[in-house]
N, C-alpha and C positions, 0 to 999 in steps of 0.2 A: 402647556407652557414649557419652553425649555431651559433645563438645568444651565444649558450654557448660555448668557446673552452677548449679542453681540462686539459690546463694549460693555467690559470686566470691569466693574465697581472695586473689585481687588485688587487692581491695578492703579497704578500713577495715570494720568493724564497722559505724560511721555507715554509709558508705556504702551497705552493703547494706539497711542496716535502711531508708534513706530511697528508694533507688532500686528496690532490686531487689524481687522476686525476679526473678530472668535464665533464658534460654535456654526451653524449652518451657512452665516455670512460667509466663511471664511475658505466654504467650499462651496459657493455659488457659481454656476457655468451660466456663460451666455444663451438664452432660449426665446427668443423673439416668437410672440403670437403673430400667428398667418393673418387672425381676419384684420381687416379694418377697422381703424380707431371709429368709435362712434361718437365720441363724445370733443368737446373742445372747452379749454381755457385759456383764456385771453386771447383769444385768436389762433390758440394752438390746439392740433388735433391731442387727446389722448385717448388712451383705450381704460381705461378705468381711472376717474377723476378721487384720487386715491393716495396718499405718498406718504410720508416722514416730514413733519417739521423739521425747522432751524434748532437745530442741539446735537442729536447724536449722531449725525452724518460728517465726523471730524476731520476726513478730509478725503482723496479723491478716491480713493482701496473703499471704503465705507459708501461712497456713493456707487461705484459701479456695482458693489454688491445690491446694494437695494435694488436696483435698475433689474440686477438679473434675478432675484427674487418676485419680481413683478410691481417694486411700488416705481407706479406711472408719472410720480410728482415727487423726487425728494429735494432736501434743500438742502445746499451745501452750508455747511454750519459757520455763523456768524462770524465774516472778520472787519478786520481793522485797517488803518492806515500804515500801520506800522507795529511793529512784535510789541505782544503782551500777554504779562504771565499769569497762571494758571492758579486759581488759588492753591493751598494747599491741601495734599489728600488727608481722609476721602472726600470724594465731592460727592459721592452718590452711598447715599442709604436710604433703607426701607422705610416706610411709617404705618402704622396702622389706624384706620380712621375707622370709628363707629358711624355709617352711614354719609352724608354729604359733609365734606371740608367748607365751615364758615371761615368769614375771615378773623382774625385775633386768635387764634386757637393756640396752644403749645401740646407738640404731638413729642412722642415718645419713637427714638431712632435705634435700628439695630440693622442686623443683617439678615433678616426673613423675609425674601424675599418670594413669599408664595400668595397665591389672590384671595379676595380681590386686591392688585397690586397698585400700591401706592408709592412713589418716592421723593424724596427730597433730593436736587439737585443744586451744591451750586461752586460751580465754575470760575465764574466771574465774568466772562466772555474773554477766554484769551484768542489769538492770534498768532499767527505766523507772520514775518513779513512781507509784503505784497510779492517781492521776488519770489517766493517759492509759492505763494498762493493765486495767484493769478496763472502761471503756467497749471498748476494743478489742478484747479477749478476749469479752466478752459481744455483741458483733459477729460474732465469727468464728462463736461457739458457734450462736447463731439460722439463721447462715448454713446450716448442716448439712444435709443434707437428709432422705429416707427412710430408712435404714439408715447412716446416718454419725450418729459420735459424735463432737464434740472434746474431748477430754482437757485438765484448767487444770494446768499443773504449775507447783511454788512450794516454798521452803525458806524456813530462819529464814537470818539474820546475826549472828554472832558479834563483839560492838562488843569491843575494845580493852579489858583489866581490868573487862568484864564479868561478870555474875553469871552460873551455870548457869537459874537460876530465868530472867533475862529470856532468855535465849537460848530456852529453851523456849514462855515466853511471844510471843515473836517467831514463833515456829512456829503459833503458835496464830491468832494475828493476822493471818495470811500467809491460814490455811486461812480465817478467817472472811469476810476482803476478795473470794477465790476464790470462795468459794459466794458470795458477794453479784451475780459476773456472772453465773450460773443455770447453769452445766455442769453436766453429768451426772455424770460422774467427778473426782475430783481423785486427784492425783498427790504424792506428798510426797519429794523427794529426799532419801532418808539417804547418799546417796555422794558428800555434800562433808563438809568436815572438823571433826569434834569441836570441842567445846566445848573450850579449854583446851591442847587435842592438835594433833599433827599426824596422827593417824589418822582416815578416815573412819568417820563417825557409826554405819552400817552394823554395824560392829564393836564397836561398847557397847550389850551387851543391855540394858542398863539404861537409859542415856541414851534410846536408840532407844524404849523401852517409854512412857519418861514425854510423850517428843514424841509416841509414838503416841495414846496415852489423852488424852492434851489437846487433840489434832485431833477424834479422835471425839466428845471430851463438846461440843465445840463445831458439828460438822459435821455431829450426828445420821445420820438414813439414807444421806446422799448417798455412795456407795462409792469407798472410798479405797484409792491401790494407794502401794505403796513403792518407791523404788527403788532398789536395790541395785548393791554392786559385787562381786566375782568370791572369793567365798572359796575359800581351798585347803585348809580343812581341816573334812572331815565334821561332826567332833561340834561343833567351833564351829556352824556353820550351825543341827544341829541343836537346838544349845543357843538361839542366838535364837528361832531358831520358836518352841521353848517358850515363849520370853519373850512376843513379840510378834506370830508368824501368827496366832493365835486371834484380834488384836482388829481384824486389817485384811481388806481385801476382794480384792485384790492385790498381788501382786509384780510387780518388771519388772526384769530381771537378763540382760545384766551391763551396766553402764556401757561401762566404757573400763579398758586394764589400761594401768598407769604403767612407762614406760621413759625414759631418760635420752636426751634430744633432741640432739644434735651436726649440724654441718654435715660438709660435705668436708674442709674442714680440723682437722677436732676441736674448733672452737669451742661456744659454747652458742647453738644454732640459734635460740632464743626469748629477745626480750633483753628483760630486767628480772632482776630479785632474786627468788627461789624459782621458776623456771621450765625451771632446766634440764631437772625431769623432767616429764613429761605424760603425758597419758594419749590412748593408742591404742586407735583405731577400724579397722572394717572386714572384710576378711576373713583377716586376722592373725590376729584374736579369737572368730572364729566356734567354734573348738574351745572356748574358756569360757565361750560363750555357752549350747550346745547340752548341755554337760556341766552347768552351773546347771539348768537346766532339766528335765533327767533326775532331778538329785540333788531339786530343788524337788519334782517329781512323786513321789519317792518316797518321800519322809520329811512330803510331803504325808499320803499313805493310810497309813503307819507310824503318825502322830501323830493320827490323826483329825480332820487340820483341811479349811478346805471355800478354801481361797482362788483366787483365779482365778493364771496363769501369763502373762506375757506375755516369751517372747523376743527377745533384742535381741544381735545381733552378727554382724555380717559376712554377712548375707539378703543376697545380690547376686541371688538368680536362683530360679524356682518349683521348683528340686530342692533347695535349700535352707534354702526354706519346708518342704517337706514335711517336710524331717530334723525341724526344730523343734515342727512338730507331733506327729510319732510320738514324740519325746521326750518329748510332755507340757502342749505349750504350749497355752492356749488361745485366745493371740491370738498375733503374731506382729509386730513392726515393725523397720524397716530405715533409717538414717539415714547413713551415707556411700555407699551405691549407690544411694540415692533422690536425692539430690543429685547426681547425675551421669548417671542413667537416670532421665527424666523419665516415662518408661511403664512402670516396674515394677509398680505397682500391678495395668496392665491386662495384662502378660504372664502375674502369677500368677493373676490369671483365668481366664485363657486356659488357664495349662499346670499350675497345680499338680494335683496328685493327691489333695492332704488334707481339703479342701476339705469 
């Protein structure tokens, strides 16, 4: 693992957005594989179905680097309709988990940041405004090369005594601006927070159904994944699919599972108002990840739907990759071990088995 990652937890937000990315990102050269892509998602070729989630890919410096580090699928990280700010720092600390991350937990936050690595991340999902991210992101996407996809990823905003209708419409807006920089994929986050609620989106078949059909009548063929966070209870799940696998192209599961942030003294590690609890990354959550992913594949073939799989959670290493694929997965991305192992990409090359 490297000392350096490539988005600085020491850092502001700013900061990293305008300097970095750091440590091996930051001196990545273009190197395109000769052979042929062997593999395809959603109708696109790639050469190893493999990338970075929606998070640390902060804008388009951060994606071409992945690209020439070799992850084959990264996602340009979550925007908005319009600029939105950044919680404040930090946004990223360590945690340390005794074996698998339940849900309800309160973990203990510092800056040891060595494995097995777990962190807490939270953001908020800020933004840039569409002027400067739509040229950016259709910069990065061109960039791609043979067998590499970049993923646009983007939610609605929930305004203040807001209507359900614009909030939806917001979504809409978000996916049209998206397909206007020419990706291949879009991405729609339903694992930020309801309309009205404090529960994630994820979890209102219904809400979920109406953002999904508003993206699609807008976004025609271009394939669209969702992404999800970690449900614990079967027939829920399989009650959304009902609702909504049929209309989408993918899933991407899990997020981050939410635990209550303290320092060493018991204070609240993450300072603002509604921050005590966050959500946790890494290989805490790899048992939620791999377990979505199992339940996705099987209530997949149950329901007869056709949707593609993409796992997310706690990939540190190509035996980990493999778990996620025998579970079902059809792509595979990694977002706090990629951040800190700048050659993951090329080791699961090298050593995976699922391949």
């Amino acid at each position: 693992m490297s000392s350096v990652p490539f988005y600085d937890p020491a850092r502001s937000y700013l900061e990293n957005f305008e300097r970095g990315p750091f440590g091996e990102f930051a001196e990545a050269t273009r190197n395109f594989d000769s052979n042929v892509p062997r593999h395809r998602f959603l109708g696109q070729p790639v050469r190893t179905p493999f990338g970075v989630p929606a998070g640390p890919l902060i804008n388009g410096k951060y994606v071409r680097a992945a690209l020439d580090m070799g992850f084959d699928l990264p996602v340009y990280k979550t925007v908005r309709t319009r600029k939105y700010a950044c919680h404040p720092w930090p946004n990223v600390l360590a945690v340390k988990v005794d074996g698998d991350l339940a849900t309800g937990r309160t973990l203990v936050a510092n800056e040891d940041y060595s494995e097995p690595l777990s962190i807490t991340n939270s953001f908020g999902v800020p933004s840039f405004d569409p002027e400067f991210w739509q040229r950016d992101m259709a910069e990065a996407a061109a960039y791609a090369g043979p067998g590499q996809v970049v993923v646009g990823s983007f939610q609605g905003t929930l305004e203040e005594n807001g209507s359900a209708a614009a909030y939806v419409a917001d979504f809409v807006l978000g996916a049209r601006l998206v397909k206007e920089t020419g990706v291949n994929v879009m991405e729609v986050n339903l694992s930020c927070p309801n309309e009205g609620t404090a529960n994630l989106l994820c979890f209102d078949k219904n809400r979920s159904r109406q953002v999904v059909e508003g993206i699609k009548d807008e976004i025609g063929d271009v394939p669209l994944v969702i992404k999800m966070a970690y449900y614990e209870d079967d027939d829920r799940l399989r009650e959304f699919l009902r609702e909504v696998g049929g209309a989408v192209d993918g899933i991407s599961a899990i997020n981050t599972i939410s635990a209550e942030i303290r320092d060493a003294k018991g204070n609240q590690a993450l300072p603002g108002e509604g921050r005590l609890r966050s959500g946790v990354c890494g290989s805490a959550v790899k048992w939620a990840g791999v377990a979505m992913t199992s339940r996705l594949a099987r209530l997949r073939g149950e329901l007869g739907l056709k949707f593609a799989i993409v796992g997310v959670g706690g990939v540190g290493d190509a035996g980990a990759f493999d778990e996620y694929r025998r579970a079902g997965a059809d792509a595979v991305m990694s977002a706090t071990s990629a951040m800190w192992n700048a050659r993951l990409a090329q080791e699961i090359k090298e050593q995976a088995h699922e391949l």
